[in-house]
C-alpha positions in Angstrom: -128.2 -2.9 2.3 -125.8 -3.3 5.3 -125.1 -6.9 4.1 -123.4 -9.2 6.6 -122.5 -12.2 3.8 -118.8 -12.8 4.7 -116.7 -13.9 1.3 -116.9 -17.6 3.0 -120.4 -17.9 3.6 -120.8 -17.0 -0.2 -118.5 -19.8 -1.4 -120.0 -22.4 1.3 -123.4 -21.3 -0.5 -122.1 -22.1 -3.9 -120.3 -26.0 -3.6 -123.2 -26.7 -1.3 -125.7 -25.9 -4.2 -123.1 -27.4 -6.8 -123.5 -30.4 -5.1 -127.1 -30.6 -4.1 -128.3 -29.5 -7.9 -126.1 -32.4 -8.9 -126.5 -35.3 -6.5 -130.6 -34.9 -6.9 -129.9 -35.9 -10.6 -128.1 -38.9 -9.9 -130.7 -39.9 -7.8 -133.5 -39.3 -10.2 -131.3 -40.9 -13.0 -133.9 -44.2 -13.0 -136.5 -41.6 -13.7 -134.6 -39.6 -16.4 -134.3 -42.8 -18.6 -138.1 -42.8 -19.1 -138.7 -39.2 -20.1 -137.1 -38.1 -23.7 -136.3 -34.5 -23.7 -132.8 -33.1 -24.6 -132.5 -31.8 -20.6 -132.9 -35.9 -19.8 -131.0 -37.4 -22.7 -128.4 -34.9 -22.0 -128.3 -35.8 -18.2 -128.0 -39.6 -19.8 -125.2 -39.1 -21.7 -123.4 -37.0 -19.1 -124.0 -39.1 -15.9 -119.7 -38.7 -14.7 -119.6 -35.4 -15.3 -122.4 -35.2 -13.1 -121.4 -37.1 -10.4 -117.9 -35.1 -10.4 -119.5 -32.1 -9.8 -121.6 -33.4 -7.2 -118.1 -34.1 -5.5 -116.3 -30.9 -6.0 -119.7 -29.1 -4.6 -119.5 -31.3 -1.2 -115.8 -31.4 -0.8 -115.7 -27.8 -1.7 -118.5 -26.9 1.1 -116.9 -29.0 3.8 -113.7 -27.8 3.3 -114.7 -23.9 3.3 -117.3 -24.4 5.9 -114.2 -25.9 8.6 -111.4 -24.3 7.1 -112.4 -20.9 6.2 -115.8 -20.0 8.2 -114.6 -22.8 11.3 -117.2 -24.9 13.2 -120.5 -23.2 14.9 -123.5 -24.6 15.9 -124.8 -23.7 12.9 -123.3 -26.4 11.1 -126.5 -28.7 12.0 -128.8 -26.2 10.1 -126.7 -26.4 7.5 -126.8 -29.6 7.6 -130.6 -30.2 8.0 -131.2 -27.9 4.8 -128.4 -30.8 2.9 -130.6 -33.4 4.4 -133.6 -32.2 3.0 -132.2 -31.2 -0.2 -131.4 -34.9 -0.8 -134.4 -36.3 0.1 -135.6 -33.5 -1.9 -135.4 -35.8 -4.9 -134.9 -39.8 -3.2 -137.3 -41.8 -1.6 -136.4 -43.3 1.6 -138.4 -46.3 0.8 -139.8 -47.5 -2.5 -143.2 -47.2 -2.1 -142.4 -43.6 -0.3 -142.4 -40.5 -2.0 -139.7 -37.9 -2.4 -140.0 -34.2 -1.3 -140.9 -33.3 -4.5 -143.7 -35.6 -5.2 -145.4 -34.6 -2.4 -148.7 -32.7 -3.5 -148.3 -28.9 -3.9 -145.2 -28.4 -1.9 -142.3 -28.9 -4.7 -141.7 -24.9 -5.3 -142.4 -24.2 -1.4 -139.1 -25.9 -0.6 -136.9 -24.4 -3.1 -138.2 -21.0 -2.4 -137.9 -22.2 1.3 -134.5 -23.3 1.0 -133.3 -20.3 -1.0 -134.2 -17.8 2.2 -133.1 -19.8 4.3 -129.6 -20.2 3.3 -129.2 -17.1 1.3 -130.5 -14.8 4.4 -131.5 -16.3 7.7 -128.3 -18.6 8.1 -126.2 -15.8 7.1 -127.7 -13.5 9.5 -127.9 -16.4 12.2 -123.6 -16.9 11.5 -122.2 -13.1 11.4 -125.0 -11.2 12.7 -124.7 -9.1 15.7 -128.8 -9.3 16.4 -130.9 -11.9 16.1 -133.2 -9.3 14.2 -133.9 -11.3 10.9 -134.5 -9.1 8.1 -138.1 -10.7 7.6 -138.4 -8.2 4.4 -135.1 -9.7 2.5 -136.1 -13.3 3.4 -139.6 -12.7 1.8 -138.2 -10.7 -1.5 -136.2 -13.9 -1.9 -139.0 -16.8 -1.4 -141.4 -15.0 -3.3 -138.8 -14.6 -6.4 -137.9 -18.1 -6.2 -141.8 -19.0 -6.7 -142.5 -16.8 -9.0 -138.9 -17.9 -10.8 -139.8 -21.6 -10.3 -143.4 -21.6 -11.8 -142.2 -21.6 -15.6 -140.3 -24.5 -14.6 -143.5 -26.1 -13.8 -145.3 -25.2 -16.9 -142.0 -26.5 -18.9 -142.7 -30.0 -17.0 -146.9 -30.0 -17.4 -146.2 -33.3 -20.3 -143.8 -35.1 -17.1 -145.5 -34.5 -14.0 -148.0 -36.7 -12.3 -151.2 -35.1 -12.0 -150.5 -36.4 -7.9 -147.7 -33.5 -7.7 -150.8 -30.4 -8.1 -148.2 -27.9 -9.6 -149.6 -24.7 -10.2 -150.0 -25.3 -13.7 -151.5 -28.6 -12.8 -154.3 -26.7 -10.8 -154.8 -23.4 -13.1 -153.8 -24.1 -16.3 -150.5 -22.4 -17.8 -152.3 -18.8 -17.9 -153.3 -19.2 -14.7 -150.0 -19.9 -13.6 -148.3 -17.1 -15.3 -150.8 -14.9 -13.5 -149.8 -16.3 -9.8 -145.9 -16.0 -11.1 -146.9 -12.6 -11.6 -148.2 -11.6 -8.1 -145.0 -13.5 -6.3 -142.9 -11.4 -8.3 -144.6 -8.3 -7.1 -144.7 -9.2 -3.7 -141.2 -10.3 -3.8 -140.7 -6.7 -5.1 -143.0 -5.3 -2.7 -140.9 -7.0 0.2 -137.9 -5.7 -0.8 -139.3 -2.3 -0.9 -140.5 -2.8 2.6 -137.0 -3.7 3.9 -134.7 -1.5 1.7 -136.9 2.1 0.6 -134.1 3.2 -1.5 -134.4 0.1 -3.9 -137.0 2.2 -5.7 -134.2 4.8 -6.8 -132.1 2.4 -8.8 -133.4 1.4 -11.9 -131.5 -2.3 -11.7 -134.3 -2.7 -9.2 -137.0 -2.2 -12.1 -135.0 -4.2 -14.3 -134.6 -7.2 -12.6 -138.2 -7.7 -12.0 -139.5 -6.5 -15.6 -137.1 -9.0 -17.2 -138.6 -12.1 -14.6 -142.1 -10.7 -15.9 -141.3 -10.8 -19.4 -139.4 -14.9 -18.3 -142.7 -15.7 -16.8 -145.1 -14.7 -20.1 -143.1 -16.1 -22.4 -143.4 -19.4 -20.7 -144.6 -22.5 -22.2 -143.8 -26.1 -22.8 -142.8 -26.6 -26.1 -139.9 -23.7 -25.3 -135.8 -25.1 -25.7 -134.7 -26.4 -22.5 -132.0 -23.6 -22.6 -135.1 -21.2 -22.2 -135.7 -22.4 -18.4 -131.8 -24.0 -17.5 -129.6 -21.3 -19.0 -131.8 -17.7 -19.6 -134.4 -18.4 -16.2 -131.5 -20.0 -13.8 -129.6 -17.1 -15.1 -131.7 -14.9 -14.1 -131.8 -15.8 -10.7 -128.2 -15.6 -10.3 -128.3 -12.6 -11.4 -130.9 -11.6 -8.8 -129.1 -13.1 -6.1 -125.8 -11.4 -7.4 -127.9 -7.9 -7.0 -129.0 -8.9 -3.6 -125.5 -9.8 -2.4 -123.5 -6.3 -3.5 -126.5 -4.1 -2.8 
């Protein structure tokens, strides 16, 4: 797909993630201790581990940002997207709300966040052109909705009705049905920027197995359901993106 990820870029993309997945559960530990499913007792009972991985993620991105990729003005996009990662999940005041509470826009960000540093700052690093594959960044934001809806349906008995998920606002059919069309317009965008996709049959499969994630979605499912077989997934989907 004439991808321009340099080796570094990739391992800046991973400790920066390893750390921002981490640090926003430290800072919602207050709230963990008042919800009661394994994920949050879990997250209890494994609070160091936590924070040591939230260490290794931002020494490990600092240190391959400088030392492998070297400084560029792109640094302060990178480090906009770790600001609002953080504040993704803390309040800057306590009667303020974080990111995520805000109503309606919690999977907007992530999917946001995902194109962002997955394609445009890539692009906007190595790139000869300043011609942003439009197509790639949409495939990607539209998978991470349509990835990051079951995780609202697995949180319908946390949420505040304030937040307006999806499933908040249709019910969980309704939900599964808007999952649905992101994941075909995520397909259809990738169509639109790489034709050939259609001939490999990885192509169907990564999309049929995200349908079949998105139906089988519901709140009493394990934990390991969304966190281990759904993140998964999307790894692997960004692992097809990446060596295409």
């Amino acid at each position: 797909m004439g991808n321009p990820h340099d080796i570094g870029i990739g391992i800046t993309v991973f400790f920066a993630t390893l750390f921002i997945y981490n640090i926003q559960r430290i800072l919602r530990l207050g709230e963990i201790k008042v919800k009661s499913s394994d994920r949050h007792h879990w997250l209890e009972n494994h609070t160091v581990f936590i924070k040591i991985l939230a260490g290794i993620g931002i020494i490990g991105s600092v240190l391959t940002y400088f030392l492998v990729l070297g400084w560029n003005i792109d640094f302060w996009f990178l480090a906009f997207s770790a600001i609002i990662g953080v504040l993704y999940a803390m309040k800057i005041h306590p009667k303020s709300m974080a990111l995520r509470d805000i109503p309606y826009a919690k999977i907007y960000l992530i999917a946001a966040q995902w194109a962002l540093v997955s394609v445009y700052w890539p692009y906007m690093r190595i790139a000869d052109t300043t011609d942003f594959p439009v197509g790639l960044g949409l495939s990607i934001f539209f998978f991470i909705l349509a990835a990051t809806v079951p995780f609202d349906i697995r949180d319908l008995v946390y949420d505040g009705k304030q937040k307006s998920t999806i499933p908040q606002i249709f019910g969980v059919k309704g939900a599964k049905i808007i999952a649905l069309v992101f994941a075909g317009l995520s397909a259809m965008s990738l169509y639109l920027f790489f034709p050939e996709v259609v001939h490999l049959w990885v192509f169907y499969g990564c999309y049929l197995v995200l349908g079949m994630l998105i139906v089988g979605s519901r709140t009493n499912r394990h934990e390991m359901y969304y966190s281990g077989i759904i993140d998964g997934w999307i790894i692997a989907y960004g692992l097809l993106i990446y060596f295409l």
